[in-house]
C-alpha positions as CSV (number, residue, x, y, z in Angstrom):
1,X,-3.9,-6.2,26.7
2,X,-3.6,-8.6,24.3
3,X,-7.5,-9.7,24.7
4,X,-8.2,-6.5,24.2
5,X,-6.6,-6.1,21.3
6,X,-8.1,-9.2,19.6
7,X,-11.2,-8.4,20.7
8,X,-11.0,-4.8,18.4
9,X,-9.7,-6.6,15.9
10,X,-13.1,-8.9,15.5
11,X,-14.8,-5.0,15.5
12,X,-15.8,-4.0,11.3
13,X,-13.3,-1.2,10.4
14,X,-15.6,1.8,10.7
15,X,-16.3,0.8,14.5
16,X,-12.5,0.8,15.3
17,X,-12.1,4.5,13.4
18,X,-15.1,5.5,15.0
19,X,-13.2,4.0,18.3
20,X,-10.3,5.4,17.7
21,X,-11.2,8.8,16.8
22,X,-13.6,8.9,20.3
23,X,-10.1,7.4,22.5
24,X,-7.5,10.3,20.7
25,X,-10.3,13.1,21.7
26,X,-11.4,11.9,24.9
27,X,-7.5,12.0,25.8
28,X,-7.1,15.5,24.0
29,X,-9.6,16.9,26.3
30,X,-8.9,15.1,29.3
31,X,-5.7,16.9,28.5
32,X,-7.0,20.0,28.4
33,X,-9.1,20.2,31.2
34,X,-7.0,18.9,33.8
35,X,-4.2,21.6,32.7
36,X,-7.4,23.9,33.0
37,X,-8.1,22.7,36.0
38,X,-4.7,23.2,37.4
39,X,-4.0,26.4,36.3
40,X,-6.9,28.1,37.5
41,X,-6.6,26.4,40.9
42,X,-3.0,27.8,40.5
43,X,-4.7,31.4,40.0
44,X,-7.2,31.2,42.2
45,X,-4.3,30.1,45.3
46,X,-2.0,32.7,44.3
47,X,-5.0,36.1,44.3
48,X,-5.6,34.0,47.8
49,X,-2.2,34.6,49.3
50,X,-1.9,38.1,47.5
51,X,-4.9,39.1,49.7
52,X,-3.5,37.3,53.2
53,X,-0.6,39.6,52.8
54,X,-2.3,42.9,52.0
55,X,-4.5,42.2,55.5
56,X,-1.6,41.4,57.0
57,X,0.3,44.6,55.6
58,X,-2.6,46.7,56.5
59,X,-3.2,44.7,60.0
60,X,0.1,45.5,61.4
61,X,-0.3,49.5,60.3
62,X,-4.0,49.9,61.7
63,X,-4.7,50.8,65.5
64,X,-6.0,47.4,66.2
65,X,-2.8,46.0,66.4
66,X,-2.3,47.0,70.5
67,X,-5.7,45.1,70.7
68,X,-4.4,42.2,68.6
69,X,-1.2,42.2,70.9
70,X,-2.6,42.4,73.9
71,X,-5.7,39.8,72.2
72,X,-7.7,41.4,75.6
73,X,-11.8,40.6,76.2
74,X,-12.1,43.9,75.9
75,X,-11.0,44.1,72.2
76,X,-11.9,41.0,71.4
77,X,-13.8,40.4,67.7
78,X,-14.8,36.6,67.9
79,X,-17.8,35.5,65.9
80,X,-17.7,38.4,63.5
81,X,-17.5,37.6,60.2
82,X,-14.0,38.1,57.7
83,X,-10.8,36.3,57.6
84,X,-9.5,34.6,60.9
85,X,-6.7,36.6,63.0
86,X,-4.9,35.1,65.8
87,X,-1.7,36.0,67.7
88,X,0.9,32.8,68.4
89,X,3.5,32.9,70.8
90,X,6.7,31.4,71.0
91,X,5.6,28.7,73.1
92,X,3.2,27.5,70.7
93,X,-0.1,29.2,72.6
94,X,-2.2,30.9,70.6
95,X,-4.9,33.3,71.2
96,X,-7.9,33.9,68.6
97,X,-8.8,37.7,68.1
98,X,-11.7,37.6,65.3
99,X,-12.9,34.3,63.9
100,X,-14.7,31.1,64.2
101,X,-12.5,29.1,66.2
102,X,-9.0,28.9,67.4
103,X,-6.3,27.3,64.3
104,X,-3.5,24.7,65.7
105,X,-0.2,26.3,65.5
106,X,1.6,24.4,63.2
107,X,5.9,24.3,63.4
108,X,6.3,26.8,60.7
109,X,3.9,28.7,62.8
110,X,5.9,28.6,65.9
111,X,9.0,28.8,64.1
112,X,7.8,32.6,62.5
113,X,6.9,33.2,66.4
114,X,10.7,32.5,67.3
115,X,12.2,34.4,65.2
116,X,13.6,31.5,62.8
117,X,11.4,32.0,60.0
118,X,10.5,34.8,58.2
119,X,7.0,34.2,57.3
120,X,5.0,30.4,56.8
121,X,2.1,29.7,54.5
122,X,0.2,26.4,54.7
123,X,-3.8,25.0,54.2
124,X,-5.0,23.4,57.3
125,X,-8.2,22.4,59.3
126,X,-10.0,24.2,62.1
127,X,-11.6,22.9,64.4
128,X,-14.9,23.0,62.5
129,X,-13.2,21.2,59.9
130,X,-13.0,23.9,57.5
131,X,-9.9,23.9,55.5
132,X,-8.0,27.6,56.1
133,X,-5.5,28.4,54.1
134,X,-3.3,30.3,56.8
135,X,-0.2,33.1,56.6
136,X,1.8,33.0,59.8
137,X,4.3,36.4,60.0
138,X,6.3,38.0,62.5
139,X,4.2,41.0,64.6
140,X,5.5,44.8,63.8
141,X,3.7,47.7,64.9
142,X,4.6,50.8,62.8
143,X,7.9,48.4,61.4
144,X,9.3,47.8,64.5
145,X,9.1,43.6,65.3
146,X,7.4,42.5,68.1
147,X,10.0,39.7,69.2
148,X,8.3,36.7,71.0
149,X,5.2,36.4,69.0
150,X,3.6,36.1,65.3
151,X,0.6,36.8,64.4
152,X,-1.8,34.5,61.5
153,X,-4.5,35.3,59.1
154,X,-7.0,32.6,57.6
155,X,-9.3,32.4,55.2
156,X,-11.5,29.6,54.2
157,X,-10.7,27.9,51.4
158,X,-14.4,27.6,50.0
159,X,-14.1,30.7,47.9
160,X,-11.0,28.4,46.2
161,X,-12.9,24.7,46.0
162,X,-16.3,26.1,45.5
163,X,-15.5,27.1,41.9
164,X,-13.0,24.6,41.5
165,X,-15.6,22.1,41.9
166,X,-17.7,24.2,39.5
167,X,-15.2,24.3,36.9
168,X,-14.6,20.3,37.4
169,X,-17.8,19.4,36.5
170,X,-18.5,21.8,34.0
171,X,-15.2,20.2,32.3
172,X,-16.3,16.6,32.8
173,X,-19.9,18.2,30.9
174,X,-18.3,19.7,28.4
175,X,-15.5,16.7,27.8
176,X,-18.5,14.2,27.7
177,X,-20.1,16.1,25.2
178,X,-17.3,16.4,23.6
179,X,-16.3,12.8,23.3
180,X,-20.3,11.8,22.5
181,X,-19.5,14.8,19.4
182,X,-16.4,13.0,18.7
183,X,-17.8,9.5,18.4
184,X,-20.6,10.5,15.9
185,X,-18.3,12.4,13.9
186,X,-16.1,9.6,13.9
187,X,-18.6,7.1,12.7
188,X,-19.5,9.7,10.1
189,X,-16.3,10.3,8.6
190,X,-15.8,6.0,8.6
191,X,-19.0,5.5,6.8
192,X,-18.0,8.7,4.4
193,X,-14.8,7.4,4.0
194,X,-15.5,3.9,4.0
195,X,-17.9,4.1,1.3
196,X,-15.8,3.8,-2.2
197,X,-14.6,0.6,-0.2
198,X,-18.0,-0.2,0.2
199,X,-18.8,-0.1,-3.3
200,X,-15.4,-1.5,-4.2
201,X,-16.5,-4.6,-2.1
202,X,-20.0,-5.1,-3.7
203,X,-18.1,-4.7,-7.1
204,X,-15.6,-7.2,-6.5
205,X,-18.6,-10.0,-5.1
206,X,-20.5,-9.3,-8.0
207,X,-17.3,-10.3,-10.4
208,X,-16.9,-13.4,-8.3
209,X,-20.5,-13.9,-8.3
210,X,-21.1,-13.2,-12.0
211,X,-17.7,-13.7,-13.3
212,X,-19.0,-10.5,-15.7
213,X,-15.3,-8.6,-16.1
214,X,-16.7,-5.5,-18.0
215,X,-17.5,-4.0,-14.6
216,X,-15.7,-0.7,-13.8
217,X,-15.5,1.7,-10.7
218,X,-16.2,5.2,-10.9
219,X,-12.9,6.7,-10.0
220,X,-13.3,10.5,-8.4
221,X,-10.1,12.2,-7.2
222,X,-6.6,11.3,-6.8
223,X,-6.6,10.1,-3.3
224,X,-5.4,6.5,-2.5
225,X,-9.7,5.1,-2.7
226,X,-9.0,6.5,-6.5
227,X,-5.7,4.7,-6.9
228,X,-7.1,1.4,-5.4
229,X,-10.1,1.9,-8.3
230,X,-7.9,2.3,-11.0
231,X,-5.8,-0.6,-10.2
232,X,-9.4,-2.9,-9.5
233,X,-10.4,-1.4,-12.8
234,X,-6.8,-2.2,-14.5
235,X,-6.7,-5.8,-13.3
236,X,-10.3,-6.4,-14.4
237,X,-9.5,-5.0,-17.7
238,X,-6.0,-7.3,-18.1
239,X,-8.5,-10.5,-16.8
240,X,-11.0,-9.8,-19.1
241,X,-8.4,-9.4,-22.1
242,X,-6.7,-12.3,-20.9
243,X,-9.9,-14.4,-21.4
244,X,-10.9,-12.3,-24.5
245,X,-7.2,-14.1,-25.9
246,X,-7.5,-17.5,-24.3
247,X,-11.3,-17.5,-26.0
248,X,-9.7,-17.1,-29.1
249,X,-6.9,-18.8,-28.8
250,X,-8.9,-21.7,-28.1
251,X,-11.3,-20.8,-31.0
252,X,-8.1,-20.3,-33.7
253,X,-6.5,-23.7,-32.3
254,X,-9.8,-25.6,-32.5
255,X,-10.1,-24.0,-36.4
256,X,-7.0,-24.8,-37.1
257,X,-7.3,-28.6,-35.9
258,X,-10.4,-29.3,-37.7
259,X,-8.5,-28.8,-41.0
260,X,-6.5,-32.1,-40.7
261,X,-8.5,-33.5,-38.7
262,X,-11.4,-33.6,-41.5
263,X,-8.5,-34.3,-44.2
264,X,-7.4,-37.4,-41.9
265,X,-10.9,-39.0,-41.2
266,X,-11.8,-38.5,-45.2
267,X,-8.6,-40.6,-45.6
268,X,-8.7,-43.1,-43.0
269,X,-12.6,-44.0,-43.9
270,X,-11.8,-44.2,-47.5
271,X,-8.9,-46.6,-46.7
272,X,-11.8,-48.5,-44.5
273,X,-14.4,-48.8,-46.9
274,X,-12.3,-50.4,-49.5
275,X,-11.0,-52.8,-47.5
276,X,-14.4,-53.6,-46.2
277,X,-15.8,-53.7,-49.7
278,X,-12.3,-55.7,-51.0
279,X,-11.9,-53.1,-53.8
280,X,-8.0,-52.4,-54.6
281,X,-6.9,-49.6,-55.7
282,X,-3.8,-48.3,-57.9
283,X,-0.4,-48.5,-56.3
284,X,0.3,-44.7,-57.1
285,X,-3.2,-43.7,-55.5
286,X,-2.7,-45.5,-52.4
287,X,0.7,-43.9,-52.0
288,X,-0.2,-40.5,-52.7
289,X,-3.3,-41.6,-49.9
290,X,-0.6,-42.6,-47.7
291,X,1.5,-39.4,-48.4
292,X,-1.3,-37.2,-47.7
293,X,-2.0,-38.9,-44.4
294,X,1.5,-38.4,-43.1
295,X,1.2,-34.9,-44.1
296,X,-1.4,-34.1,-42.7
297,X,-0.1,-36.4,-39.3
298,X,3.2,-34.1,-39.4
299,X,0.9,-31.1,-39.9
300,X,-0.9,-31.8,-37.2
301,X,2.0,-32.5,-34.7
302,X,3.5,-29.7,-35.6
303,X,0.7,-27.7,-35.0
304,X,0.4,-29.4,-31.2
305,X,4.0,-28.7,-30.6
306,X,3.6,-25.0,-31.3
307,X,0.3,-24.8,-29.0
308,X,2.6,-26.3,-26.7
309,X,5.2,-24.0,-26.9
310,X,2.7,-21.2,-26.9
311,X,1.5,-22.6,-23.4
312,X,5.3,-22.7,-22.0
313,X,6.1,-19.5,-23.1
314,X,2.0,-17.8,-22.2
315,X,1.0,-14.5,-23.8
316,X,4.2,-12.3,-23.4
317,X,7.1,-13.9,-21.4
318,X,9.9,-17.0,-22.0
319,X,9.5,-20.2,-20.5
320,X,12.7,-20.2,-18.1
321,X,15.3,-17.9,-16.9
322,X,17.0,-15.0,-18.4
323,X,20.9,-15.9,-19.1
324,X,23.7,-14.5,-20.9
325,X,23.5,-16.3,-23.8
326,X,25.8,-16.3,-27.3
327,X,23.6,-15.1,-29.7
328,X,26.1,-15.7,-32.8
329,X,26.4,-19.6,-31.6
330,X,22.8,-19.7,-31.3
331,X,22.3,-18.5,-34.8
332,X,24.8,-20.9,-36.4
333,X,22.7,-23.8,-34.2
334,X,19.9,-23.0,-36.1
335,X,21.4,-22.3,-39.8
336,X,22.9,-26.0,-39.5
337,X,19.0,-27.4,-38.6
338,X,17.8,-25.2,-41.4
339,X,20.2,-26.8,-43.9
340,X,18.6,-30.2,-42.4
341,X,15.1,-28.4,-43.8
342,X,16.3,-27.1,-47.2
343,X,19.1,-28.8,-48.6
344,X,18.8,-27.7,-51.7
345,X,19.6,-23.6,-50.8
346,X,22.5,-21.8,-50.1
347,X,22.7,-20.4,-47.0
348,X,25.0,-17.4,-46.6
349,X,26.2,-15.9,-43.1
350,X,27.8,-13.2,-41.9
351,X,28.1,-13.3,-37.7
352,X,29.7,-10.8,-35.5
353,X,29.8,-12.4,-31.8
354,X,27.0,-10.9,-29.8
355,X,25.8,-11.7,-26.3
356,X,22.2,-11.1,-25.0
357,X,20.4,-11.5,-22.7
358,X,17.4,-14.1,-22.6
359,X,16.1,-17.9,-22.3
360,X,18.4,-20.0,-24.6
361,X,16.1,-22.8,-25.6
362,X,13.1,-20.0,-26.6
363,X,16.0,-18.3,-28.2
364,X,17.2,-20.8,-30.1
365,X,13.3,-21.8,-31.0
366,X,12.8,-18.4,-32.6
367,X,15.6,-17.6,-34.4
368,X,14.8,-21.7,-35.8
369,X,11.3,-20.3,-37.0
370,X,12.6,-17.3,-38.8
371,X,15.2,-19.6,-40.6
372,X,11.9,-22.2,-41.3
373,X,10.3,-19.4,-42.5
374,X,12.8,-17.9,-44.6
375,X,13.3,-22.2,-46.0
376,X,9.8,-22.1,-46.5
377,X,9.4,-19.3,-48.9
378,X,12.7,-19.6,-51.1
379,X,12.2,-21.0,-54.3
380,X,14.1,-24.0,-55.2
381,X,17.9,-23.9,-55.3
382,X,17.5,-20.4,-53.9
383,X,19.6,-18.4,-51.5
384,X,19.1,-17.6,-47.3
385,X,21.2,-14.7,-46.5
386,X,22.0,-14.5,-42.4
387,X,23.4,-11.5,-41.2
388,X,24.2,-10.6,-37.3
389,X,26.1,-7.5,-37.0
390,X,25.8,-5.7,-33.0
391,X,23.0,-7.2,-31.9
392,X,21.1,-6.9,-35.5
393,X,20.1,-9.9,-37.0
394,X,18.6,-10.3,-40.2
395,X,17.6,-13.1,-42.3
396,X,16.3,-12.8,-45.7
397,X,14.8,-14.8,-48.2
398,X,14.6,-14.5,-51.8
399,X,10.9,-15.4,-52.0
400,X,7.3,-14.1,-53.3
401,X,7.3,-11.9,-50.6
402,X,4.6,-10.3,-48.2
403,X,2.5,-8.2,-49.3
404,X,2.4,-4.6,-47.5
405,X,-1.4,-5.0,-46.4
406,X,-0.5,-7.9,-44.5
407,X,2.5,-6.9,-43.1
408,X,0.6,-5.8,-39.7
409,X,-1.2,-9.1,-39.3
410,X,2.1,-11.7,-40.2
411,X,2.7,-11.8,-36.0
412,X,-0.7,-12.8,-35.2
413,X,-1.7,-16.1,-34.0
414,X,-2.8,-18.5,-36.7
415,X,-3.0,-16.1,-39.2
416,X,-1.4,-17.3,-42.6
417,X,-1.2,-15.5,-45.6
418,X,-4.0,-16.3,-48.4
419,X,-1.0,-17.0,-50.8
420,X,0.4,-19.4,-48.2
421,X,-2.2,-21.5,-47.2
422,X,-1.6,-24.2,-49.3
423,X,1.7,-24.4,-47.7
424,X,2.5,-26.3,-44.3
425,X,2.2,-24.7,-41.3
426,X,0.2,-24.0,-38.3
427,X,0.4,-19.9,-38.3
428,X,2.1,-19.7,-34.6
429,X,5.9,-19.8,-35.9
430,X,6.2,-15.9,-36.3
431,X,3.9,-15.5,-33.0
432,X,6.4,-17.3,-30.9
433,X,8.8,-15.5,-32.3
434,X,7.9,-12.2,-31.3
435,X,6.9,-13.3,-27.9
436,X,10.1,-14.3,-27.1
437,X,11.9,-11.3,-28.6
438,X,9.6,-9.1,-26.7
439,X,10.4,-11.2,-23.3
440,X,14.2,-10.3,-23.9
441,X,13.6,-6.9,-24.4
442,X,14.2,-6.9,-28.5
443,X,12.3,-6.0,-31.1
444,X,11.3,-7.9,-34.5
445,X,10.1,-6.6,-38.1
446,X,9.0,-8.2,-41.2
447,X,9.5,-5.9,-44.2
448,X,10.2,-6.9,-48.1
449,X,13.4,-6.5,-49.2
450,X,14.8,-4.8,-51.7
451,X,14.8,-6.9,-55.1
452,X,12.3,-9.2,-54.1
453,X,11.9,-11.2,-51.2
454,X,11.4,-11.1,-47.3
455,X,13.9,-9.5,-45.0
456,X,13.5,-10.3,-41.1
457,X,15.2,-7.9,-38.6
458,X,15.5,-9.0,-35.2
459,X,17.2,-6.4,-32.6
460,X,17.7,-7.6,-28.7
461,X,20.1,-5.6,-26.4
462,X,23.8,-6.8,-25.9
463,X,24.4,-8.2,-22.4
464,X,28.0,-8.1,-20.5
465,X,30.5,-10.9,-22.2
466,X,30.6,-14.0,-19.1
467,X,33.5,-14.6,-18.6
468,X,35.4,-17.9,-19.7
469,X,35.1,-21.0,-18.6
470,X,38.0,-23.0,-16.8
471,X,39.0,-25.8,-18.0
């Protein structure tokens, strides 16, 4: 069984429907013609033995019966055609009155004979060998038993098997047909219904082949083939939008390296050519040429680290997993780096304890960009205004401002403001930071504020207080 079983397995998919579908109907109709079969033979028995005992009934009522009972030469009917009649006594002889040849008593036979038995119906052999189907009952002559004797009718069982044989091959025809019917059907309806697969198949070796992503599937229907297409054609869509951003994101990062890149090696081969030609140059100008080379150095690894963090985090989730974390801690964290940044402001804050949900280093990260952000963008001896209030945080700045036509664009990746190009930066701050509020569920906005400025709301959903720690 188990061969067998591997071995349709190895069969392509629309063989085994095809196989399948040929199996279930040969079994439906070899169903359904053996209950044919067995009710007609049931039939065909029964109208047999009706008719045994209506020529028995109408045997026992005619004036042949005295010839019957006396089964004399004189009265004698052997050789003529009809049903079989014999009379049986109670010691088991038996005497033929009109048929072929003389029937064995049987012990039901004998038994209806004695007086034990009211009647006995069995299917037996002559001695032609021609199966009889035989009705043994007691002898009456006008009602009135004749005690010591029975008397049998036969009748050949051809008019039964004859048809029955008929009706078994015609069955077997018809069944074959039927199943040959069934098979081709069955390879039709696996190729008819095989064929979106087909097509799905070639589509999906032509995008490993080609690696071209713009390929769709017709979808027809709402079947499960149509549900299949549209998720093919939604994961070939997300691929091919996933590359669309890694080709950018690798075009923006190499854009954005070149700048200090170029500003380094103009340095670093003016340094070289006056010490290969021995020239000297002013103190102050070789320490603003240092200066500018450890901007641009700090520009530069700060622009690496955010890639990095970009790569840790990928297009839309955090980098680790989702804990309860203290949202108002985390906040004060980053307002004691951002005095670090901007000594020279006043930072206000106003926290309300808040726990939320999310990954506590990214967490920490973003909220440290908006406050780097907000540092950024003050003006000197200015004020940073931090307020978290049920799960609302916002931090404002007292700064130029954005401007509302780039309001829609301040979230994209390595886009800086015209304004704030001159500025350090790499552009992926405010990217990260939405990233990670959309991986815990939040929401962030960049808006000007009222009276000048930049205001930054950040929302995320509150998460159950943990409990405290033992000491």
């Amino acid at each position: 069984m188990s061969k067998l079983v591997r071995r349709l397995r190895t069969l392509p998919l629309r063989s085994r429907i095809a196989l399948l579908v040929a199996v279930a109907v040969a079994a439906a109709v070899a169903a359904v013609a053996v209950t044919c079969w067995f009710i007609t033979r049931g039939q065909l028995y029964a109208q047999m033995d009706h008719d045994l005992h209506a020529q028995v009934g109408s045997l026992n009522q005619s004036r042949q019966v005295t010839a019957v009972l006396g089964c004399t030469s004189s009265s004698n009917q052997r050789g003529l055609p009809g049903p079989t009649i014999q009379l049986i006594s109670a010691d088991g002889r038996v005497c033929t009155w009109r048929g072929e040849s003389t029937i064995p008593a049987q012990p039901s036979d004998i038994a209806v004979a004695e007086g034990t038995s009211k009647e006995a119906l069995h299917t037996t052999d002559a001695e032609n060998e021609t199966a009889m189907r035989v009705l043994t009952v007691p002898f009456s002559f006008n009602d009135n038993p004749v005690k010591g004797g029975a008397v049998s009718i036969a009748t050949p069982l051809d008019e039964i098997t004859k048809p029955l044989t008929t009706l078994a091959w015609l069955l077997l025809a018809v069944g074959g047909v039927g199943v040959l019917g069934s098979t081709a059907a069955g390879l039709w309806i696996a190729r008819t219904g095989l064929r979106p697969v087909d097509e799905l198949t070639e589509t999906v070796e032509h995008v490993a082949r080609t690696e071209d992503l713009t390929v769709r599937i017709p979808v027809e229907g709402d079947d499960e083939i149509a549900r299949l297409s549209e998720s093919f054609n939604s994961m070939t869509a997300s691929l091919a939008s996933s590359r669309e951003l890694q080709q950018q994101l690798i075009a923006d990062a190499g854009h954005e390296l070149r700048t200090p890149l170029t500003s380094m090696r103009t340095n670093i081969e003016l340094l070289t050519r006056i010490e290969e030609t021995g020239r000297t140059i002013p103190p102050e100008d070789r320490k603003a040429l240092m200066a500018s080379l450890k901007a641009q150095m700090t520009e530069l690894a700060a622009l690496i680290g955010d890639l990095q963090e970009l790569s840790r985090t990928g297009l839309t989730g955090a980098e680790g997993p989702l804990k309860v974390v203290s949202l108002h801690d985390t906040v004060r964290s980053a307002i004691e780096r951002a005095r670090l940044r901007g000594p020279e402001l006043t930072f206000a804050s106003e926290l309300a304890p808040w726990y939320v949900r999310s990954e506590p280093a990214a967490l920490e990260r973003a909220v440290v960009n908006l406050l780097d952000n907000a540092v950024k963008f003050s003006p000197e001896k200015g004020r940073v205004e931090v307020r978290l209030m049920r799960g609302t945080l916002t931090v404002r700045d007292h700064g130029p401002g954005i401007p509302d036509d780039e309001l829609p664009y301040v979230f994209d990746r390595f886009w800086r403001s015209p304004t704030a190009r001159a500025l350090p930066g790499s552009g992926l701050g405010l990217s990260i930071v939405a990233r990670t509020v959309e991986a815990s569920g939040g929401q962030i906005a960049l808006s000007t504020a009222d009276g000048g400025g930049t205001v930054a709301t950040l929302i995320l959903p509150g998460a159950p207080t943990p409990p405290p720690e033992i000491p």
